[in-house]
Structures are given as C-alpha cells and as structure tokens.
Backbone as numpy.savetxt, mean C-alpha at the origin, in Angstrom:
# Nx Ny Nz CAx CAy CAz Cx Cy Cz
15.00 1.82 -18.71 14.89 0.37 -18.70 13.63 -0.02 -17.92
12.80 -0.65 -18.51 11.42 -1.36 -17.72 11.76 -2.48 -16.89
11.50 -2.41 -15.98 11.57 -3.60 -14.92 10.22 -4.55 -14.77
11.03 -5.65 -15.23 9.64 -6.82 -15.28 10.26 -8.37 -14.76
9.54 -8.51 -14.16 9.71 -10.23 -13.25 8.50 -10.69 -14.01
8.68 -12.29 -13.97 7.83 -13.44 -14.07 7.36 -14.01 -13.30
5.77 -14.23 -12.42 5.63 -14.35 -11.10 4.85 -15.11 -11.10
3.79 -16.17 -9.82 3.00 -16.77 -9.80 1.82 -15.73 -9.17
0.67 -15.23 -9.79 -0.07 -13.77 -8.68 -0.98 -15.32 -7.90
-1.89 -14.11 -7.47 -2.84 -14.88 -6.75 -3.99 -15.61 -6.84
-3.97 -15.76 -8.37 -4.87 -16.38 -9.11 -4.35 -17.89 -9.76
-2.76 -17.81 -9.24 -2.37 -18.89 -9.88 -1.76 -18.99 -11.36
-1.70 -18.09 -11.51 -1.22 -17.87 -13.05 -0.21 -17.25 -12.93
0.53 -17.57 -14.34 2.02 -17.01 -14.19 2.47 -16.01 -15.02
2.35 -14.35 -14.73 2.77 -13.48 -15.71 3.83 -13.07 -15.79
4.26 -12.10 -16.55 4.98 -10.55 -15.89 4.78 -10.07 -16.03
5.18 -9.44 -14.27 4.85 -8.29 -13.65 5.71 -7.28 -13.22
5.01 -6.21 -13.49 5.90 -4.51 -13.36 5.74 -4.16 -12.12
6.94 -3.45 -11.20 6.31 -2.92 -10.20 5.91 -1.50 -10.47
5.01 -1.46 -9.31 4.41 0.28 -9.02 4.57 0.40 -7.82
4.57 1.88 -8.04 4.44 2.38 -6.37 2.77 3.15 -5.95
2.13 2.76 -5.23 0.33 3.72 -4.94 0.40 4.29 -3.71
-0.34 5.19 -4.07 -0.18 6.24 -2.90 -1.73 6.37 -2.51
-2.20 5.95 -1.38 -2.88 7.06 -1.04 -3.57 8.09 -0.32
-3.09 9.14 -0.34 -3.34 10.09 0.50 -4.74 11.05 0.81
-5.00 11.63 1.69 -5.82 12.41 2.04 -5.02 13.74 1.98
-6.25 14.55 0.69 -5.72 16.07 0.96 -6.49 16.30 2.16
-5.77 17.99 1.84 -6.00 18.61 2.97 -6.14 18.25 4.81
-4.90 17.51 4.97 -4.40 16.92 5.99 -5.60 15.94 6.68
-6.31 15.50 5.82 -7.45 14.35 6.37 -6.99 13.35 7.05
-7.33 13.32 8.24 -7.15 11.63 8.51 -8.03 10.76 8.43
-6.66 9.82 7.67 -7.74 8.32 7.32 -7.60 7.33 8.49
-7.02 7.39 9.43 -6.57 6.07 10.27 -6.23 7.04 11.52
-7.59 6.81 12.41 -7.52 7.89 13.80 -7.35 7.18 15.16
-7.13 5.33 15.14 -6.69 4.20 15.80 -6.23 3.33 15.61
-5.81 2.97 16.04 -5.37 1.39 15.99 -5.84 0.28 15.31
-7.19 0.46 15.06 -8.14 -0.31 15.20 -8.35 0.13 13.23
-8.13 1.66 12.89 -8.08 2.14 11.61 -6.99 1.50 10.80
-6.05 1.67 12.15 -4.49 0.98 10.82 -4.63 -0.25 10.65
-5.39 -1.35 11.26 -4.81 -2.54 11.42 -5.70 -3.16 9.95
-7.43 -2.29 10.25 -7.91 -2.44 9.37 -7.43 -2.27 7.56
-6.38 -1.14 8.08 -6.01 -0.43 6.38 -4.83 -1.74 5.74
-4.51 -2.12 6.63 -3.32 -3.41 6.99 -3.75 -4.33 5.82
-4.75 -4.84 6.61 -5.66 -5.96 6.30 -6.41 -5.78 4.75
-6.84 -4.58 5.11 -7.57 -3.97 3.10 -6.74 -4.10 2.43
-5.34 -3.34 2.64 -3.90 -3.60 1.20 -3.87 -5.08 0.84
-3.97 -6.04 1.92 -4.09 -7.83 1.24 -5.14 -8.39 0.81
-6.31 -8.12 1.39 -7.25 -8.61 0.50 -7.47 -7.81 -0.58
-7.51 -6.36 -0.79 -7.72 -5.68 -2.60 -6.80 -6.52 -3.02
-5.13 -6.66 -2.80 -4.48 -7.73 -3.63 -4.89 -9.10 -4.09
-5.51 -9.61 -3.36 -5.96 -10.76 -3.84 -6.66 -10.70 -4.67
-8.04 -9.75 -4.56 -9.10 -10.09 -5.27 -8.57 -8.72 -6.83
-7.76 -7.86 -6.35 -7.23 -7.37 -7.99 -5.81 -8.29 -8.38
-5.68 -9.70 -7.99 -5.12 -10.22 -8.16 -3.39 -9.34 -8.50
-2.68 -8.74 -7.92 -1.60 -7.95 -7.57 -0.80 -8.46 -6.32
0.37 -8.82 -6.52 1.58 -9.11 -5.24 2.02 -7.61 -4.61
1.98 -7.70 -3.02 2.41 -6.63 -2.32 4.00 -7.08 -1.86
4.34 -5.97 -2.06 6.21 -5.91 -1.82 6.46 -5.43 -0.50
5.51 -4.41 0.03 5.93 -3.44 0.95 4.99 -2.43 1.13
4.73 -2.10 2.65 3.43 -0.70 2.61 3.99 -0.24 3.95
3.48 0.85 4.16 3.52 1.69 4.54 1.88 2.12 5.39
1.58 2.53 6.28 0.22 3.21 6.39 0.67 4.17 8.01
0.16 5.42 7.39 0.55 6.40 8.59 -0.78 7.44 8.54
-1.30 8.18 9.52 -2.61 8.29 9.36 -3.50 9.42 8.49
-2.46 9.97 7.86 -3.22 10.78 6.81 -3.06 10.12 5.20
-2.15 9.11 5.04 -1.62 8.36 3.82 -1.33 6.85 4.16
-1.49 6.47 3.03 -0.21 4.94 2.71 0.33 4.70 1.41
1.31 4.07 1.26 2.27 3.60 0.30 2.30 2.36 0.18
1.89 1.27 -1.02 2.48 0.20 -1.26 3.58 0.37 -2.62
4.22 -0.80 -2.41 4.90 -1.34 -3.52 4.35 -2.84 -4.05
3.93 -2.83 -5.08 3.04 -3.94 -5.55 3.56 -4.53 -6.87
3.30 -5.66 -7.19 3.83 -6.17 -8.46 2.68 -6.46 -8.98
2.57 -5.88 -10.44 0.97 -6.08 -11.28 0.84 -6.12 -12.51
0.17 -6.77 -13.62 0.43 -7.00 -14.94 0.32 -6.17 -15.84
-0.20 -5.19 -15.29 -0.73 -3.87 -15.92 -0.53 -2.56 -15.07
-0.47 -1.35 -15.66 -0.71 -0.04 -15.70 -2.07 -0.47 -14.77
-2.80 -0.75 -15.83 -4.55 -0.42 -15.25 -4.73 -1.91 -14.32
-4.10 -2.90 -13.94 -4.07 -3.65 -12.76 -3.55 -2.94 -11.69
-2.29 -2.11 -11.88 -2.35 -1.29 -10.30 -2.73 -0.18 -10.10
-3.81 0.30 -11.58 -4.72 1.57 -10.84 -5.88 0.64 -10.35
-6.48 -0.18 -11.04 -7.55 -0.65 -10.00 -7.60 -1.40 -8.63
-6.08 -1.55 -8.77 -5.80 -2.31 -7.38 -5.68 -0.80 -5.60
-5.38 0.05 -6.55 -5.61 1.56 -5.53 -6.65 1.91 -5.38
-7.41 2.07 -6.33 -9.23 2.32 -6.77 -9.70 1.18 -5.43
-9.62 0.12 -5.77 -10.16 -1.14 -4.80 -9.64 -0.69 -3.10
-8.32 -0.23 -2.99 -7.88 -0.57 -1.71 -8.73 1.42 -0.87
-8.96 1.91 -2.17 -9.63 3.27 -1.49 -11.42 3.04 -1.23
-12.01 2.42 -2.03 -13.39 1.67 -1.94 -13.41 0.69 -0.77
-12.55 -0.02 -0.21 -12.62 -1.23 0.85 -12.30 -0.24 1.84
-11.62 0.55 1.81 -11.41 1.35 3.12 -12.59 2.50 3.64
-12.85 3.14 2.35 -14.20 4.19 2.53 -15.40 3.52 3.54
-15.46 1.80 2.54 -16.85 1.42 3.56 -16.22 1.09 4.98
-14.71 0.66 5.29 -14.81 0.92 6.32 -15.04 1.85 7.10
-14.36 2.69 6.53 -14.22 4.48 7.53 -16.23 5.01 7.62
-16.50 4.45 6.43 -18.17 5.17 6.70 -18.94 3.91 7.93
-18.63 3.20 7.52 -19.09 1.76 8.74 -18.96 2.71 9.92
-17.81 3.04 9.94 -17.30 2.92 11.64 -17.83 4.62 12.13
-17.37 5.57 11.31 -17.64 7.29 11.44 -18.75 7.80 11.14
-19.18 7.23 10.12 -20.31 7.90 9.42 -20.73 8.64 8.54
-18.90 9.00 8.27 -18.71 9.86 7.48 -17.94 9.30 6.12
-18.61 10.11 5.01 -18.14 9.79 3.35 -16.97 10.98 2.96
-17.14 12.36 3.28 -16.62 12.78 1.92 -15.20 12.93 2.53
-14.41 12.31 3.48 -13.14 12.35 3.67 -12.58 11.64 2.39
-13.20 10.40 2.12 -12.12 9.51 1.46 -12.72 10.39 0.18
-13.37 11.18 -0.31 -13.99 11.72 -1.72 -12.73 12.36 -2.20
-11.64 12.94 -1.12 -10.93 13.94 -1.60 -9.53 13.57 -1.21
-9.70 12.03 -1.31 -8.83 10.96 -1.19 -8.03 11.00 -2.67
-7.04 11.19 -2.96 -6.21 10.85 -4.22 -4.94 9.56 -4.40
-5.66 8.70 -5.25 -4.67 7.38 -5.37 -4.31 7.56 -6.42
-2.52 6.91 -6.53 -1.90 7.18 -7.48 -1.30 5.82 -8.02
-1.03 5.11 -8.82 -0.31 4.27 -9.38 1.13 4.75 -10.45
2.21 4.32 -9.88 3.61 5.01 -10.93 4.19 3.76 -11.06
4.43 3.63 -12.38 5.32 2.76 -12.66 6.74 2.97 -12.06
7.38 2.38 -11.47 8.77 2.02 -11.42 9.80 1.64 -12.17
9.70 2.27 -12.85 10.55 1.64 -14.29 11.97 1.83 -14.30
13.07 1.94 -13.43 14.31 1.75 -13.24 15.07 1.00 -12.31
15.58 0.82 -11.86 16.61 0.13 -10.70 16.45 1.38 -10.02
16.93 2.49 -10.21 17.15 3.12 -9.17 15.72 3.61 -8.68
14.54 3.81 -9.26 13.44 4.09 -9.07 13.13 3.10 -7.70
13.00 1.90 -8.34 12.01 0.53 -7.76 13.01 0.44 -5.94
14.52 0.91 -5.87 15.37 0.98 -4.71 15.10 2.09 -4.02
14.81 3.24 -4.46 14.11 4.42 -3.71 12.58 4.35 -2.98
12.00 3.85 -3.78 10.67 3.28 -3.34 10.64 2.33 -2.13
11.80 1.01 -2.50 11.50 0.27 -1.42 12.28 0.87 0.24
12.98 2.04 0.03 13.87 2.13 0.74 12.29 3.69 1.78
11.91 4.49 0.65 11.13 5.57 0.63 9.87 4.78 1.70
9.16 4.03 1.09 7.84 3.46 1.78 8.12 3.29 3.28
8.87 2.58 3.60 8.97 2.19 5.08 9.32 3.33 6.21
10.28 4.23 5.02 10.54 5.44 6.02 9.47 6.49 6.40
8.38 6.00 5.88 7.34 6.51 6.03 6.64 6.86 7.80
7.10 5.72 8.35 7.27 5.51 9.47 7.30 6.77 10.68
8.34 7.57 9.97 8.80 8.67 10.75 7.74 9.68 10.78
7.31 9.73 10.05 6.35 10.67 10.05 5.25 10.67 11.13
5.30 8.94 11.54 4.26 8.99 12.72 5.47 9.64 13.97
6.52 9.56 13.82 7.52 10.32 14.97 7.90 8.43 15.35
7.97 7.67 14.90 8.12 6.22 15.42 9.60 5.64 14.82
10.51 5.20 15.34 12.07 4.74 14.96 11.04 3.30 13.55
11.38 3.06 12.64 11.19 2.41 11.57 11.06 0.95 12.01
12.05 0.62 12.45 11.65 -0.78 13.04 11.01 -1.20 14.19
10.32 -0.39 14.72 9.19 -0.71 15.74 7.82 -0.24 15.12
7.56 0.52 14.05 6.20 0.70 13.77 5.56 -0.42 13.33
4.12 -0.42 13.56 3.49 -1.41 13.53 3.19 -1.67 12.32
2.44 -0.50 11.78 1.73 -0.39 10.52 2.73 -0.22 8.65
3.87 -1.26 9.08 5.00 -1.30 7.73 4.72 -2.74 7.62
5.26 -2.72 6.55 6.14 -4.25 6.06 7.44 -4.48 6.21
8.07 -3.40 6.85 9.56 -3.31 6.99 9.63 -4.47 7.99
9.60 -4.67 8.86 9.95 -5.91 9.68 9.53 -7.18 9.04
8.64 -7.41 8.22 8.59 -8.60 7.23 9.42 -8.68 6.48
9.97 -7.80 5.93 10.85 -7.41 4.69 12.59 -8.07 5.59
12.65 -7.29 6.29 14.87 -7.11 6.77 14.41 -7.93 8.06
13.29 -8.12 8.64 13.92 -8.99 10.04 15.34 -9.84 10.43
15.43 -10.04 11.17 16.67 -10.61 11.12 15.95 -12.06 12.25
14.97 -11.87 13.15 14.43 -13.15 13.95 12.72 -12.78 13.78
12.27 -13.82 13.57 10.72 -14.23 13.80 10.32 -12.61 14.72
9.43 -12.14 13.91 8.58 -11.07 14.88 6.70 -11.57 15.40
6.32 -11.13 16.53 5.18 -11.78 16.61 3.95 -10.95 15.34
C-alpha cells in the first residue's frame, strides 16, 4: 500500500506527498559533525534544503558520522534532490570551516520510499533512536526532532 497525504509544501502549493526516509552517512567511519557548532549547523541545512527543494521535514536525526530525516515530498526524484541538496549545503560548510573536500565525496545519500504503515512507524520510531548511538538517553539529545515531535511542555 503507498502512503500519500495531501499537504500545503513550502512553496504554497498543495500536493501529494509520499514519505521517505534519507540517509546520510559517511563511509568508512568519517566524521561529518566534530562540534557542536557542526551539528547545529547540519540542524539548520536539513530546513533550509527543505525549503528551497521545497519538501516537509517530519523528523531527523544527526549524530556525527550520519543523519536521518523523514520528509514528505512529491516525488521519488524531489527527495533524492532534497539529500543531494542537504549533502552540497553541508560539504560547503565542512570545506568553509576544515578545509577539507573529499570526506563528504564518500558521503552516500539515500532516499526510500516508505510505502507501508508499518514501514513509515519504524522509521519514525528508528530516526530518533538514533540518538543512542551518540551514548545520549533520546530525550535529552540535542541534535533530534524527537522533543519537537512527543514533548509533553514547551522545550527551550
């Protein structure tokens, strides 16, 4: 069964949209995000590529060799270019700041459709637990959407 909503994106227009799940990781245990200052930035890149590949974010994830969103997008090829975009906005950061290019070269982004109930519930449940991996309890990491997502009171 394909899973499709009818949404307003960020262009103002009203489609439907499929979710995906994007990944993307650094082989060979690269790190992409070596501060604070890396994650907040990678934060910030997942919302603006959304805007400007016009794509709704559900949920991310960023831990420092990978990240995970869950995104809602009109296309297959709207949420590969929306990964393509969020790995290009981050490269010029990481080369801005390091100096260095061929980390993100061997960078692999993925776009998967979600095409079940139980898929699109594993994903949203999968991304946040991502968390652990920094060794951090889920609802105190910084770098999720999980506390936007289940809060229960205003977080700063």
């Amino acid at each position: 069964m394909r899973r499709v909503v009818t949404h307003e994106l960020p262009d103002g227009s009203i489609r439907q949209l499929y979710p995906f799940h994007i990944s993307m990781e650094g082989l060979e245990t690269a790190i992409l995000c070596r501060d604070d200052m890396d994650y907040d930035a990678m934060v910030k890149i997942l919302c603006i590529a959304a805007r400007r590949k016009n794509v709704i974010v559900v949920i991310y994830a960023v831990v420092s060799n990978h990240s995970h969103v869950a995104i809602l997008a009109a296309s297959q090829q709207g949420a590969h270019d929306y990964g393509q975009e969020l790995k290009r906005m981050y490269a010029m950061w990481f080369r801005r700041k390091y100096g260095e290019s061929s980390v993100l070269r061997r960078t692999d982004v993925k776009a998967i459709l979600l095409d079940s109930d139980w898929y699109v519930r594993n994903a949203l449940a999968y991304i946040p637990r991502n968390a652990l991996d920094n060794g951090c309890p889920i609802n105190d990491y910084r770098w999720t959407g999980y506390r936007a997502m289940f809060r229960e009171n205003n977080i700063p």
